[in-house]
Backbone of each chain as ProteinMPNN parsed JSONL, in Angstrom:
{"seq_chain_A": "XXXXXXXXXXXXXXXXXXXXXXXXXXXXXXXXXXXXXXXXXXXXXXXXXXXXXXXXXXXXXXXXXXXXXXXXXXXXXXXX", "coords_chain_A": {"N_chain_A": [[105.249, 123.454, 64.203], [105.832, 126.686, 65.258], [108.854, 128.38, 65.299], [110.71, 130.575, 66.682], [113.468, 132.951, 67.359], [115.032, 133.792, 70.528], [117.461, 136.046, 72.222], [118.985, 136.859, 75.316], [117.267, 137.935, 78.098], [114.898, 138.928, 76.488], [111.261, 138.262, 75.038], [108.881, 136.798, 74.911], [105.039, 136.754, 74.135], [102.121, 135.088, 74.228], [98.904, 134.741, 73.22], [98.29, 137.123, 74.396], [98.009, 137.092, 77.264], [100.06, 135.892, 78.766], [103.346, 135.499, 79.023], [106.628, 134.702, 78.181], [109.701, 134.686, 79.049], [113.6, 135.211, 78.408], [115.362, 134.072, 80.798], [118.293, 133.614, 81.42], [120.869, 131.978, 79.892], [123.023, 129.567, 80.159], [125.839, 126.928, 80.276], [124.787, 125.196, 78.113], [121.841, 125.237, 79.237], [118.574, 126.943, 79.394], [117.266, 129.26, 81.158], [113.813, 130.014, 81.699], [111.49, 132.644, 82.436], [107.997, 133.23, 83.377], [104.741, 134.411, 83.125], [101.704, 134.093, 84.027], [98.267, 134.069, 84.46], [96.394, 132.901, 86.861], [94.897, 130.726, 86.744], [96.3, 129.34, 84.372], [97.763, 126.398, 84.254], [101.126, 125.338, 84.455], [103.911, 123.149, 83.288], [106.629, 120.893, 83.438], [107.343, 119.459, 80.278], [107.73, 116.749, 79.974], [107.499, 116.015, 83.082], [104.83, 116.137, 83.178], [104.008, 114.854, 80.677], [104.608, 112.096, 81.912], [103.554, 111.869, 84.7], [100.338, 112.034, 83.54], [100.959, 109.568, 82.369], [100.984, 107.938, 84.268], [98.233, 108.574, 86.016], [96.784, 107.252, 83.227], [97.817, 104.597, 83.848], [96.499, 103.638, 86.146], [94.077, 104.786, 85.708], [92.792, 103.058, 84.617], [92.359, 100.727, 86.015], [90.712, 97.597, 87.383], [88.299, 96.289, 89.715], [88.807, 94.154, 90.43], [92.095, 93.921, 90.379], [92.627, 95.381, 92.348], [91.613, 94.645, 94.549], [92.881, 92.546, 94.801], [95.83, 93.6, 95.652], [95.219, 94.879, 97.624], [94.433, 92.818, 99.336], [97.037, 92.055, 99.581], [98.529, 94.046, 100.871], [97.186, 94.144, 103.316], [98.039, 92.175, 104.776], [100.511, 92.018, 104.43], [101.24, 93.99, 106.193], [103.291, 96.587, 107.586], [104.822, 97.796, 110.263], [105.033, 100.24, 110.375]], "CA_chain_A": [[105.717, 124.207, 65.37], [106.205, 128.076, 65.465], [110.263, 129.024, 65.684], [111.252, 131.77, 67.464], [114.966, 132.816, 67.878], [114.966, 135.394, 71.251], [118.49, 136.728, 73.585], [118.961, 136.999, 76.812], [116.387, 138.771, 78.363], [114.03, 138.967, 75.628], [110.281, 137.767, 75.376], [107.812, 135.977, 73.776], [103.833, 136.601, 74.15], [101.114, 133.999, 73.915], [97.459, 134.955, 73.611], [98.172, 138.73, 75.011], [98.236, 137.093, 78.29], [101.251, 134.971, 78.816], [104.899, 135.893, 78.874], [107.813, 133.972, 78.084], [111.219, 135.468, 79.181], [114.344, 134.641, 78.456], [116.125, 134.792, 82.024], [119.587, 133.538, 81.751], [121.822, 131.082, 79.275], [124.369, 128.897, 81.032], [125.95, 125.283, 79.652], [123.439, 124.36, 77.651], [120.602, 125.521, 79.836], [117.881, 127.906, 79.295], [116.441, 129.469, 82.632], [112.835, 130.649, 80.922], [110.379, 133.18, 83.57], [107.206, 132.784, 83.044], [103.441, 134.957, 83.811], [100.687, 133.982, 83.363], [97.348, 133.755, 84.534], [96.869, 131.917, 87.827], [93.94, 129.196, 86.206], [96.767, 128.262, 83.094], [98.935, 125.187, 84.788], [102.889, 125.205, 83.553], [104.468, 121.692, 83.965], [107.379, 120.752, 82.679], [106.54, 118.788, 79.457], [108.282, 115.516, 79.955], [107.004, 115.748, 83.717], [103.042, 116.553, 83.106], [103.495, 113.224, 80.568], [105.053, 110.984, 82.94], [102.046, 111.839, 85.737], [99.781, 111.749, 82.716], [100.855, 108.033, 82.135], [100.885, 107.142, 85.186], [96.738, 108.646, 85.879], [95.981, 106.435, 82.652], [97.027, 103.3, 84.07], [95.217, 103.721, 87.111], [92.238, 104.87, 85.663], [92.662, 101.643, 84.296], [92.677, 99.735, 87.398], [89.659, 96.944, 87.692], [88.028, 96.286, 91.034], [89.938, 92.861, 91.082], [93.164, 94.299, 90.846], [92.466, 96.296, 93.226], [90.965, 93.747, 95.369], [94.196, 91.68, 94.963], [96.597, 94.399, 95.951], [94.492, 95.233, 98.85], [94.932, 91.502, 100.281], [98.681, 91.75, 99.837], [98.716, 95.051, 101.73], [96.762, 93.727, 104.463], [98.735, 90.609, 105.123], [101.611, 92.634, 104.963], [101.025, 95.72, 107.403], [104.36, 96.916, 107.963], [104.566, 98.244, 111.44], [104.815, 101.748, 110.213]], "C_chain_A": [[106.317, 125.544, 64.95], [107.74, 127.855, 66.165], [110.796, 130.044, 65.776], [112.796, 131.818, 67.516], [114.697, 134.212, 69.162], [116.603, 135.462, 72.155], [118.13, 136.893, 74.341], [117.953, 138.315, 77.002], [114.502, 139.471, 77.215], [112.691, 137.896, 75.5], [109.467, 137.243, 74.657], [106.108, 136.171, 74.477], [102.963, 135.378, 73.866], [99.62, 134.164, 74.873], [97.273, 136.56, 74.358], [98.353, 138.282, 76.429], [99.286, 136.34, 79.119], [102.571, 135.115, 77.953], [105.766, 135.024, 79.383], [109.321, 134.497, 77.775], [112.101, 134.821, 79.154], [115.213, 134.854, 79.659], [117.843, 134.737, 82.138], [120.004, 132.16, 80.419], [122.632, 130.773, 79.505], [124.572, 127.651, 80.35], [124.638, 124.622, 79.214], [122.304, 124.347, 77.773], [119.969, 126.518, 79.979], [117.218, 128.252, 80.635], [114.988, 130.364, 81.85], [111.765, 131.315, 82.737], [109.393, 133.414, 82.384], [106.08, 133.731, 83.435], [102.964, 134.916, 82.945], [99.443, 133.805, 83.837], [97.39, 132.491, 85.692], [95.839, 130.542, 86.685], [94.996, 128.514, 84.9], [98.046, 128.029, 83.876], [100.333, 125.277, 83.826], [103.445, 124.216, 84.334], [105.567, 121.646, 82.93], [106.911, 119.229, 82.033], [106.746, 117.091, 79.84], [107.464, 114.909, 81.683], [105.642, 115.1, 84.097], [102.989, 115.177, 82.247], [103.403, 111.895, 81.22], [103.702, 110.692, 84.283], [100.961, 111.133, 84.619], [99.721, 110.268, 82.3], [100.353, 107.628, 83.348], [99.497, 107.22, 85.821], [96.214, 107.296, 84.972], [96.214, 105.062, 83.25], [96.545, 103.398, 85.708], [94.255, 104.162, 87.018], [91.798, 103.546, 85.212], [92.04, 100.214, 85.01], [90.705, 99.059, 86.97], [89.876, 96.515, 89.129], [88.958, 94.753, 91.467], [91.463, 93.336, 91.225], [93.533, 95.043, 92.098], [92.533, 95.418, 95.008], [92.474, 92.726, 95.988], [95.664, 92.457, 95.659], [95.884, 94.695, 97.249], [95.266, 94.207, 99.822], [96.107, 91.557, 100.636], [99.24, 93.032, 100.835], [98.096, 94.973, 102.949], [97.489, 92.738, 105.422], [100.134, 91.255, 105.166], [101.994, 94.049, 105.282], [102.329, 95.724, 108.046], [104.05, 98.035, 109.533], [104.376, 99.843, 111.722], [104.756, 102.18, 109.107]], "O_chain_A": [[107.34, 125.492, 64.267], [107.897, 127.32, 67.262], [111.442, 130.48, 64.823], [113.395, 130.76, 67.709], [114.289, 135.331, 68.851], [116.656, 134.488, 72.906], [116.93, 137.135, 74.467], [117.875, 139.336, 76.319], [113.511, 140.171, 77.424], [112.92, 136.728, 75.813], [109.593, 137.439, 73.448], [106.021, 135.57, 75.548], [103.455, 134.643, 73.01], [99.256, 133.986, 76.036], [96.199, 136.995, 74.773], [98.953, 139.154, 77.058], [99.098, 136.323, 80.335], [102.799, 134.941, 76.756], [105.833, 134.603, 80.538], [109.907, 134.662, 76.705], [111.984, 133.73, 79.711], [115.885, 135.884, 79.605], [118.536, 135.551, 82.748], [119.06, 131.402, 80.195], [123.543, 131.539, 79.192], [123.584, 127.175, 79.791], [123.818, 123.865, 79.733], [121.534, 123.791, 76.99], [120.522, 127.338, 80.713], [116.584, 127.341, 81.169], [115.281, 131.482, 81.425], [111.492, 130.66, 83.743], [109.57, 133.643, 81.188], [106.451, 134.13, 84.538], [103.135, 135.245, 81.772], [99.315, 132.65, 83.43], [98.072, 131.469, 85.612], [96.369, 129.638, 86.038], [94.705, 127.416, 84.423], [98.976, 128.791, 84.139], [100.353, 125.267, 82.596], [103.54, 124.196, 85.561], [105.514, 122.191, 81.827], [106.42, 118.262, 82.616], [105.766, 116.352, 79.94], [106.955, 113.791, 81.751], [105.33, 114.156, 84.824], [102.23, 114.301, 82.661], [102.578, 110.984, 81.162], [103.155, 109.642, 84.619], [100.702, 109.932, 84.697], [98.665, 109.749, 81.938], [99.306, 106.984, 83.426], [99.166, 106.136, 86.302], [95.505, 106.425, 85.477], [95.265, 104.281, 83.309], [96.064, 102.277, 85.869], [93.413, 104.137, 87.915], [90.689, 103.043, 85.39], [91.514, 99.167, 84.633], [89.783, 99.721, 86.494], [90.951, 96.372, 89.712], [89.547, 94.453, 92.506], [92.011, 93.069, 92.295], [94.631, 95.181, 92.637], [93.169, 95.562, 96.052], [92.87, 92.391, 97.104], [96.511, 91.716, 96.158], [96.78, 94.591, 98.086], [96.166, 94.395, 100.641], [96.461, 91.225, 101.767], [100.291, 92.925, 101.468], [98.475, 95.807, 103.772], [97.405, 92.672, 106.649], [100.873, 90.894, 106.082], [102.757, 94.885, 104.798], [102.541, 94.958, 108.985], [103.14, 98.855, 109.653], [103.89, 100.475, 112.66], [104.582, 103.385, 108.923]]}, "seq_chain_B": "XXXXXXXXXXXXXXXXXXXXXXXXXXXXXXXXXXXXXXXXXXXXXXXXXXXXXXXXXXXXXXXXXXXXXXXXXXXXXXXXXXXXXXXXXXXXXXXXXXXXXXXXXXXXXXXXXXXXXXXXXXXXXXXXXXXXXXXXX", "coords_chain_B": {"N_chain_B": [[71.329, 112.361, 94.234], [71.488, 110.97, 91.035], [74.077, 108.616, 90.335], [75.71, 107.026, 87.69], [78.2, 103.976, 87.444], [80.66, 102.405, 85.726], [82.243, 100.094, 86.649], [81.094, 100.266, 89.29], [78.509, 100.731, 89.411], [74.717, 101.826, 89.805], [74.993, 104.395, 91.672], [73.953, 106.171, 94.463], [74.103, 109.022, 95.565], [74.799, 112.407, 97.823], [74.825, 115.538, 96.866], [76.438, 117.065, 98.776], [78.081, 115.737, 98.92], [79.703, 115.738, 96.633], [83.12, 116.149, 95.213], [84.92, 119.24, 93.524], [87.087, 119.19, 90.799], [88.688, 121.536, 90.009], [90.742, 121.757, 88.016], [90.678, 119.501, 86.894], [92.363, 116.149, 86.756], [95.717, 115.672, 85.844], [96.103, 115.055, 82.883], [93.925, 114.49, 82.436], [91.823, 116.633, 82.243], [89.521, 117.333, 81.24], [87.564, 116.282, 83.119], [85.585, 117.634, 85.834], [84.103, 116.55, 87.802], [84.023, 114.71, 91.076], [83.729, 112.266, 92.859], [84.606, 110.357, 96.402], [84.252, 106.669, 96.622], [83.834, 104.227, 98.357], [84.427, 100.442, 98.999], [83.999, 97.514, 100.284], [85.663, 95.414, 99.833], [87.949, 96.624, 98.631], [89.023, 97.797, 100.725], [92.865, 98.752, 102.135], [92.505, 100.867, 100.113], [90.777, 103.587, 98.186], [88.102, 105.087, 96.099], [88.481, 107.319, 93.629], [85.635, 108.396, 92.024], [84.21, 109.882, 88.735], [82.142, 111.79, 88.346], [81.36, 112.86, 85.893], [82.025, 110.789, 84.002], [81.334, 107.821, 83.263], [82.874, 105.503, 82.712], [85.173, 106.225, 84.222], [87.45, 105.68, 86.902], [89.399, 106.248, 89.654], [91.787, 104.695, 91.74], [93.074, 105.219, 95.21], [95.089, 106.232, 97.493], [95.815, 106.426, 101.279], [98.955, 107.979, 101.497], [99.933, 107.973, 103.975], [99.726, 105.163, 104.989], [101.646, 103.99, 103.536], [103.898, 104.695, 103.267], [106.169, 106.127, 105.139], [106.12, 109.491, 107.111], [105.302, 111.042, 104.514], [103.547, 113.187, 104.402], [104.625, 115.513, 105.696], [106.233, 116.666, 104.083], [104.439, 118.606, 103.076], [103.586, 121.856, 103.297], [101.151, 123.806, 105.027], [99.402, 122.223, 105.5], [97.106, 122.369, 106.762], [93.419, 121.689, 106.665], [93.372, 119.328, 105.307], [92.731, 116.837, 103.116], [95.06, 113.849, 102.283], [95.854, 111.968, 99.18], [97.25, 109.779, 97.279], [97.864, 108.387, 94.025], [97.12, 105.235, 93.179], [98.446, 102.985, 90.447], [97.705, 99.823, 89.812], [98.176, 96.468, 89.055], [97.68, 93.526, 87.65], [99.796, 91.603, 88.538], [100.223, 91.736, 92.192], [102.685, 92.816, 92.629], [103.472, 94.571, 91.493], [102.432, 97.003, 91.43], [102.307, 100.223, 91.975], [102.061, 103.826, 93.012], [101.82, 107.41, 93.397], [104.176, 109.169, 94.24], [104.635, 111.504, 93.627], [103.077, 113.506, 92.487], [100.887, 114.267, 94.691], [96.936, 113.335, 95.272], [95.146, 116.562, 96.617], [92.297, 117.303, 98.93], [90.454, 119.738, 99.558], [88.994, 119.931, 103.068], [86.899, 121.303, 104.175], [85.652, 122.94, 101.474], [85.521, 120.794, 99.555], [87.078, 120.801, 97.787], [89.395, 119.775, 95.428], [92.563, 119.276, 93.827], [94.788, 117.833, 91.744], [98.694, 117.935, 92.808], [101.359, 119.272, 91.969], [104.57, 118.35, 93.493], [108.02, 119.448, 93.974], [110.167, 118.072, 93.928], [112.786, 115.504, 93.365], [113.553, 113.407, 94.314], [111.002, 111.859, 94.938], [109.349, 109.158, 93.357], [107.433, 108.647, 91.189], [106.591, 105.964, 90.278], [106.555, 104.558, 93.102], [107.268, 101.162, 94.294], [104.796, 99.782, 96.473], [104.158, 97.286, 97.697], [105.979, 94.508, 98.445], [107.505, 91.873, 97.142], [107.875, 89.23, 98.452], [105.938, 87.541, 100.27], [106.109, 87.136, 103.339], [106.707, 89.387, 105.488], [107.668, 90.127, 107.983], [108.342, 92.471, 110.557]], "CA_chain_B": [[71.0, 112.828, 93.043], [71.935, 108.811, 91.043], [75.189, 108.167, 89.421], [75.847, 105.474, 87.406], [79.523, 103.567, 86.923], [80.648, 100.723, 84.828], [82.435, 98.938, 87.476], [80.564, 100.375, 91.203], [77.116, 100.773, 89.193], [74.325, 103.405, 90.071], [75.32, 105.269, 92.991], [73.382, 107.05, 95.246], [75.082, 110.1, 96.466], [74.612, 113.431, 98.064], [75.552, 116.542, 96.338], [77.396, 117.715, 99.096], [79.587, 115.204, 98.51], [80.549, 115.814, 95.312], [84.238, 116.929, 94.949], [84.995, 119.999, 92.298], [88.238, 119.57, 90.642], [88.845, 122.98, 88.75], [91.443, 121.761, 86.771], [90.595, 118.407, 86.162], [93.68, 115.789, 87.182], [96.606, 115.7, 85.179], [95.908, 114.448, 81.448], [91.943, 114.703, 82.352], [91.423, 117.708, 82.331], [87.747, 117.858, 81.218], [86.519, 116.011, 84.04], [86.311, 118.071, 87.179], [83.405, 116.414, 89.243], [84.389, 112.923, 91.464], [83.05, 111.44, 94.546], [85.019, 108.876, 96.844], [83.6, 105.587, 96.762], [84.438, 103.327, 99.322], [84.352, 99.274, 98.637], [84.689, 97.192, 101.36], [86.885, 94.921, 99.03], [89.644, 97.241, 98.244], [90.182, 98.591, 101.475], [92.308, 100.461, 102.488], [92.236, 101.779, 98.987], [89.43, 104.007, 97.815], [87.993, 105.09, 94.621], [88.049, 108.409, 93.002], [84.829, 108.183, 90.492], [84.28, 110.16, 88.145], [80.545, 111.861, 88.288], [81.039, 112.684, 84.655], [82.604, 109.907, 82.965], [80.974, 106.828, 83.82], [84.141, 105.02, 82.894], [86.629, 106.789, 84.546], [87.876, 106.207, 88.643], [91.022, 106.461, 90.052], [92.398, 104.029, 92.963], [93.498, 106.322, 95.704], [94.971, 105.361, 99.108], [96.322, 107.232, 101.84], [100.177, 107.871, 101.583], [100.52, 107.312, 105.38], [99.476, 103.854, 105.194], [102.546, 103.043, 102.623], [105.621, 105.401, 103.744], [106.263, 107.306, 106.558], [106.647, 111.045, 107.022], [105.197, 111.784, 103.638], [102.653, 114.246, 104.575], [105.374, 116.093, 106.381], [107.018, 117.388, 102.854], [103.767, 119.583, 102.405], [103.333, 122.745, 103.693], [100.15, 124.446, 105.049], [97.934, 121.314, 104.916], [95.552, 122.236, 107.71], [92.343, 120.731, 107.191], [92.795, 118.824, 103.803], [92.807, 114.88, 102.885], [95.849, 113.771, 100.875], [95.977, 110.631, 98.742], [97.868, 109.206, 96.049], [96.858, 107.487, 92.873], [97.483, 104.008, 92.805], [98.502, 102.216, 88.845], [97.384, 98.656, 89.837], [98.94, 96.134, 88.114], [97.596, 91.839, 87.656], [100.742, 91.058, 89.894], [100.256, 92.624, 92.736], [103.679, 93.779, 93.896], [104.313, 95.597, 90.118], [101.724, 97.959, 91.924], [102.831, 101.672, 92.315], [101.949, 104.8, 93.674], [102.538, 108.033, 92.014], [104.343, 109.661, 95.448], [105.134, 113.014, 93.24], [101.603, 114.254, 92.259], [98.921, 113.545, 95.263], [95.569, 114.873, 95.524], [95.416, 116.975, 98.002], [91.286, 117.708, 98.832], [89.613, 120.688, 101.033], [87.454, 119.106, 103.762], [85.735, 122.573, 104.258], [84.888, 123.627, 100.225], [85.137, 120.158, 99.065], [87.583, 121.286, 96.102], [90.44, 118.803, 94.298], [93.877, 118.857, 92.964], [96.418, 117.2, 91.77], [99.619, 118.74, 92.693], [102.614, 118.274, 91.802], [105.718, 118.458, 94.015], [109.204, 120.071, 93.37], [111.355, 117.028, 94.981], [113.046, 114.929, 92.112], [113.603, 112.63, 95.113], [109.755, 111.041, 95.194], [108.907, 108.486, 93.317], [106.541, 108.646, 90.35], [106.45, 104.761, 90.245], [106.527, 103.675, 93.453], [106.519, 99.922, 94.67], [104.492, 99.632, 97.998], [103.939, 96.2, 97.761], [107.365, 93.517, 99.046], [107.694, 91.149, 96.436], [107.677, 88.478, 99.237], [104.249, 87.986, 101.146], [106.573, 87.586, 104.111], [106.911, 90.788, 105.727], [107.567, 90.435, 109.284], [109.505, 93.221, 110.731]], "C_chain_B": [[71.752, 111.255, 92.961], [72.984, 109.308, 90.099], [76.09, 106.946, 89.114], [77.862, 105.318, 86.85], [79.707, 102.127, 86.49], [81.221, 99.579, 86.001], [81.569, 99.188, 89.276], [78.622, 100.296, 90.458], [76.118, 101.231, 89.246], [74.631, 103.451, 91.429], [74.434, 106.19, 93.395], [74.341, 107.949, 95.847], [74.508, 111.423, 96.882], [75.341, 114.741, 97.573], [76.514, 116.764, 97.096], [78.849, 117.499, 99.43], [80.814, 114.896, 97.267], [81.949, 116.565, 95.642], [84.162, 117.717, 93.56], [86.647, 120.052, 92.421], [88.302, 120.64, 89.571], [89.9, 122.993, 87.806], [91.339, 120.281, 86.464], [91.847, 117.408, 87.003], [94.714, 115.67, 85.96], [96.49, 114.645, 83.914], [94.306, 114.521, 81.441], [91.489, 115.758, 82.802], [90.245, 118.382, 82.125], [86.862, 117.014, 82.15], [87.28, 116.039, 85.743], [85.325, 117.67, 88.333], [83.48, 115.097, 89.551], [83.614, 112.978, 92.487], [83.874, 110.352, 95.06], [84.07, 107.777, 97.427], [84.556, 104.6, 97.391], [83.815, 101.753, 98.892], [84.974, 98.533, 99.382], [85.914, 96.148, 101.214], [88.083, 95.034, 98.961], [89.575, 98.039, 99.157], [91.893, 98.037, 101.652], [92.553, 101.096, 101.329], [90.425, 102.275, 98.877], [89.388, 104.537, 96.386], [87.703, 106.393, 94.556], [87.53, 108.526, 91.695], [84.174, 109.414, 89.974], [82.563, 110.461, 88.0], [80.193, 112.448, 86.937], [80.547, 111.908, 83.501], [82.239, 108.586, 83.611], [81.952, 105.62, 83.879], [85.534, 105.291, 83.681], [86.246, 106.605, 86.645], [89.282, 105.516, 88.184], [91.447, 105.285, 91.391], [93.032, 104.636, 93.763], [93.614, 105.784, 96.976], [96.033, 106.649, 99.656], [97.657, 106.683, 102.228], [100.804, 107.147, 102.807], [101.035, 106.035, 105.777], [100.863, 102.898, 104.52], [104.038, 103.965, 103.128], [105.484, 106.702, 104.505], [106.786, 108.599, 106.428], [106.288, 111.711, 105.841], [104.719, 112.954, 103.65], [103.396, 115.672, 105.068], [106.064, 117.247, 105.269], [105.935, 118.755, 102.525], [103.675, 120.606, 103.395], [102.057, 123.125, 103.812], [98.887, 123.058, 104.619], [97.023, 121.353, 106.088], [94.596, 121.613, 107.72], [92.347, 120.178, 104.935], [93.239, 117.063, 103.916], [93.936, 115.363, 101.95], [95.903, 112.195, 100.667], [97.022, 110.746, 97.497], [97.34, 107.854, 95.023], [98.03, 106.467, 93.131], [97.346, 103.048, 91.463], [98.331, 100.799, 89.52], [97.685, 97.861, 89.01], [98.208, 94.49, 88.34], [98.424, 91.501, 88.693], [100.358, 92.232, 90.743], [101.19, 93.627, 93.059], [104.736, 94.701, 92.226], [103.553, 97.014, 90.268], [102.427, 99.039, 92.026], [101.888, 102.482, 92.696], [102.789, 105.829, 92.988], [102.659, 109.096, 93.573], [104.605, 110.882, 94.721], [103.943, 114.046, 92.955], [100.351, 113.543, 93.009], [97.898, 114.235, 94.949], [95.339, 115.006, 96.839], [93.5, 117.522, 98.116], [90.841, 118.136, 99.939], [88.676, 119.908, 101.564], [86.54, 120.3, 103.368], [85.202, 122.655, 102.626], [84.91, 121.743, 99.617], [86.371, 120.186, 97.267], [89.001, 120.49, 96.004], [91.116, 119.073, 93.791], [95.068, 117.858, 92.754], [97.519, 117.59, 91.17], [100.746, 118.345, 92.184], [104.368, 118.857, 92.489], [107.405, 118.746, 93.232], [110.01, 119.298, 94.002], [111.122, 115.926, 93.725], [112.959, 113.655, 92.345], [112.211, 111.768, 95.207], [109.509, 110.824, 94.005], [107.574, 108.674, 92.324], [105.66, 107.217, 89.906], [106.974, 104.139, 91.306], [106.16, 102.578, 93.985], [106.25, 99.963, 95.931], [104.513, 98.137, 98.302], [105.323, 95.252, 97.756], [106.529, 92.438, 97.812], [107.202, 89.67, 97.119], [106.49, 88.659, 100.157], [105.225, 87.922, 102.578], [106.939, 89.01, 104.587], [107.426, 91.467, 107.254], [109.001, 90.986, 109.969], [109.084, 94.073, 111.986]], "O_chain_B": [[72.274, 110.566, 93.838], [72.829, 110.201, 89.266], [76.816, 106.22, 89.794], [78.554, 106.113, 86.214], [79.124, 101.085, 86.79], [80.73, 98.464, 86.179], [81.552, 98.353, 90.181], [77.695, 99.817, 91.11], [76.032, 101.392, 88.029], [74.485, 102.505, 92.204], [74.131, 107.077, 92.597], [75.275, 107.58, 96.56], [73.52, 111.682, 96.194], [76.496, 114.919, 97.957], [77.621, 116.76, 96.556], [79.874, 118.076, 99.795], [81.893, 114.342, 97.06], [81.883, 117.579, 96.335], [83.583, 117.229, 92.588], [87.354, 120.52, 93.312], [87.962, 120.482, 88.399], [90.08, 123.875, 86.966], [92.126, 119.91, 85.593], [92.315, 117.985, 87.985], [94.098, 115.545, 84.901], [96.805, 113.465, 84.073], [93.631, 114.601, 80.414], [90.741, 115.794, 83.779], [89.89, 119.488, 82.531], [85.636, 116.998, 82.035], [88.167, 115.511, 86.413], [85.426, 118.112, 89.478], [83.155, 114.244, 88.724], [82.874, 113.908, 92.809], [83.972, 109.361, 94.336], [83.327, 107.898, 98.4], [85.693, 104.274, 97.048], [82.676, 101.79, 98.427], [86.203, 98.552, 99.447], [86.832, 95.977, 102.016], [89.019, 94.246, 99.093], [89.967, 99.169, 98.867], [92.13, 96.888, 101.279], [92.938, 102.239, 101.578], [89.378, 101.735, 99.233], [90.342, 104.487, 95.609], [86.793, 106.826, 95.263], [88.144, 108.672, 90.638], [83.532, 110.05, 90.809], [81.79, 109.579, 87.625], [79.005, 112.603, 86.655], [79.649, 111.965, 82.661], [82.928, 108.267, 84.579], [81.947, 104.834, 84.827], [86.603, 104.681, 83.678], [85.369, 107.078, 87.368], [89.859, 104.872, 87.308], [90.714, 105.772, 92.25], [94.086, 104.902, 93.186], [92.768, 105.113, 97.567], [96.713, 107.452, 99.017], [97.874, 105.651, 102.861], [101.658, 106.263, 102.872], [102.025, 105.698, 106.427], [101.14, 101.721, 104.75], [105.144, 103.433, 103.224], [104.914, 107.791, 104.434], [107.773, 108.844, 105.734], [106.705, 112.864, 105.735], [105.279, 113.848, 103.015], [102.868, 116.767, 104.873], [106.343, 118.41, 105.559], [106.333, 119.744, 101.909], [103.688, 120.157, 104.541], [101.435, 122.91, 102.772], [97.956, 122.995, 103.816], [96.254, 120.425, 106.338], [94.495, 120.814, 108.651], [91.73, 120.498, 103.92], [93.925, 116.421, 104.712], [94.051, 116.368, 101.249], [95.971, 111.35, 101.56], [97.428, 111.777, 96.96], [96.71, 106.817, 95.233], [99.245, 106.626, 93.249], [96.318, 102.387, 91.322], [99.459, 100.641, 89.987], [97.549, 98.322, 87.876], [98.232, 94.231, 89.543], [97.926, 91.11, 89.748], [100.187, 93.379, 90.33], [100.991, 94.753, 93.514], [105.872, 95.128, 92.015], [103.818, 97.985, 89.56], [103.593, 98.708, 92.245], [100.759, 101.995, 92.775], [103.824, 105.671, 92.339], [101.677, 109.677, 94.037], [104.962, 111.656, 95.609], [103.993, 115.247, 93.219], [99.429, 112.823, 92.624], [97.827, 115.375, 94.491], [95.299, 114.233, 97.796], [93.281, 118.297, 97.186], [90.728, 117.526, 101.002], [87.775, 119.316, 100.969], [85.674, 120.298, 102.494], [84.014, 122.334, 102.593], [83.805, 121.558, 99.108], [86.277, 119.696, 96.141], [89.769, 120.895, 96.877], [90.649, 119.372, 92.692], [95.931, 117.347, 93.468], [97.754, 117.705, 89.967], [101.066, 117.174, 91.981], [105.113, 119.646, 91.907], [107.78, 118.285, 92.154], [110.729, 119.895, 94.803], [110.069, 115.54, 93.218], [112.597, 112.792, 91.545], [112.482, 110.679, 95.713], [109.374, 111.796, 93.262], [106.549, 108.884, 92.972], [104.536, 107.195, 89.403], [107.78, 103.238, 91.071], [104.974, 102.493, 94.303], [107.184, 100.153, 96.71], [105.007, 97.867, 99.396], [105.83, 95.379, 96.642], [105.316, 92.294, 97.666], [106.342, 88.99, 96.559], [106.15, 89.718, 100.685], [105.059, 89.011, 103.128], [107.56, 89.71, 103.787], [107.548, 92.639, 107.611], [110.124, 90.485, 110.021], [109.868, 94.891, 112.468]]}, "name": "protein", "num_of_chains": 2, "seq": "XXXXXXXXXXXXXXXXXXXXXXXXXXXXXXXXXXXXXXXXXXXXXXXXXXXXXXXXXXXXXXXXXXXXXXXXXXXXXXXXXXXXXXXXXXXXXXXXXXXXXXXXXXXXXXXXXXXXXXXXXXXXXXXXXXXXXXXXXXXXXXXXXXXXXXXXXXXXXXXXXXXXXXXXXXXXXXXXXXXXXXXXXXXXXXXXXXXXXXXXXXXXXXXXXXXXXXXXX"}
């Protein structure tokens, strides 16, 4: 991993087309602005894995599970 | 045009029902063309398969059906479908729903994402399914 040290207000490049600003430093917390290119997605990392898990196990899913979860959602049709 | 899957099998489909996801969904990012496949089995879930990856669908049901007012959080959804992926689980009621990133898909172009919401408040794992088959309310 590439280590950078930057101050307030100061920037970081990536690829000529993507800028990484430093916006503010408060308790502990970095406020980072960001441009870049509408087609390249920015997720926060911990977020984008957590979805990311949660895609693999439902790509996972077999038609019986499926099948079985169905039944139990049928049988219990909440009124709204 | 025929497309074959390991668990639905060859499929007959019409191009113009192909969906284009342009970024892929979140961790699959190299496969951006699906189709929903319906199975009269797992209604009211449906299947988002994968016209790449002959292994790959998704379980996808409409939010409405499991908690109220969701649709309400989005802005500007005029004419689009929204679903949420469903993680399926052996027990049924360890089932979830990933209420923070649906896919949201254009009727008109046909085009696919999955977004992901700025509310810390929804639910990345949640349970739709009552523990108890009783349910009467």
């Amino acid at each position: 991993m590439l280590i950078l040290s930057r101050k307030l207000d100061e920037a970081i490049t990536i690829g000529g087309k993507i800028v990484v600003k430093v916006i503010a430093i408060q308790d502990g917390q970095v406020k980072l602005g960001i441009e870049a290119p509408k087609d390249v997605l920015i997720y926060r990392l911990e977020l984008y894995q957590q979805i990311q898990q949660q895609n693999l196990k439902a790509a996972g899913a077999r038609k019986q599970s499926v099948r079985k979860a169905a039944d139990r959602l049928q049988k219990s049709k909440p009124s709204k | 045009m025929k497309l074959f899957n390991h668990q639905f099998g060859e499929l007959e489909i019409e191009e113009k029902h192909l969906l284009n996801f342009p970024d892929g969904l979140i961790g699959f990012e190299q496969n951006r063309q699906f189709i929903i496949v319906d199975d009269e089995n797992s209604e009211p879930f449906r299947w988002l398969v994968s016209a790449e990856d002959s292994d790959l669908s998704f379980p996808l049901i409409d939010p409405s059906l499991i908690v109220g007012g969701y649709g309400a959080k989005l802005e500007g959804s005029a004419d689009v479908t929204m679903f949420v992926v469903a993680a399926l689980s052996e027990r049924p009621e360890d089932s979830t729903v990933n209420l923070r990133s649906p896919i949201i898909i254009e009727n008109k172009t046909g085009t696919g994402r999955q977004i992901v919401i700025e509310d810390e408040g929804l639910s990345m794992q949640y349970r739709f399914i009552t523990p108890s088959a009783e349910n009467a309310k």
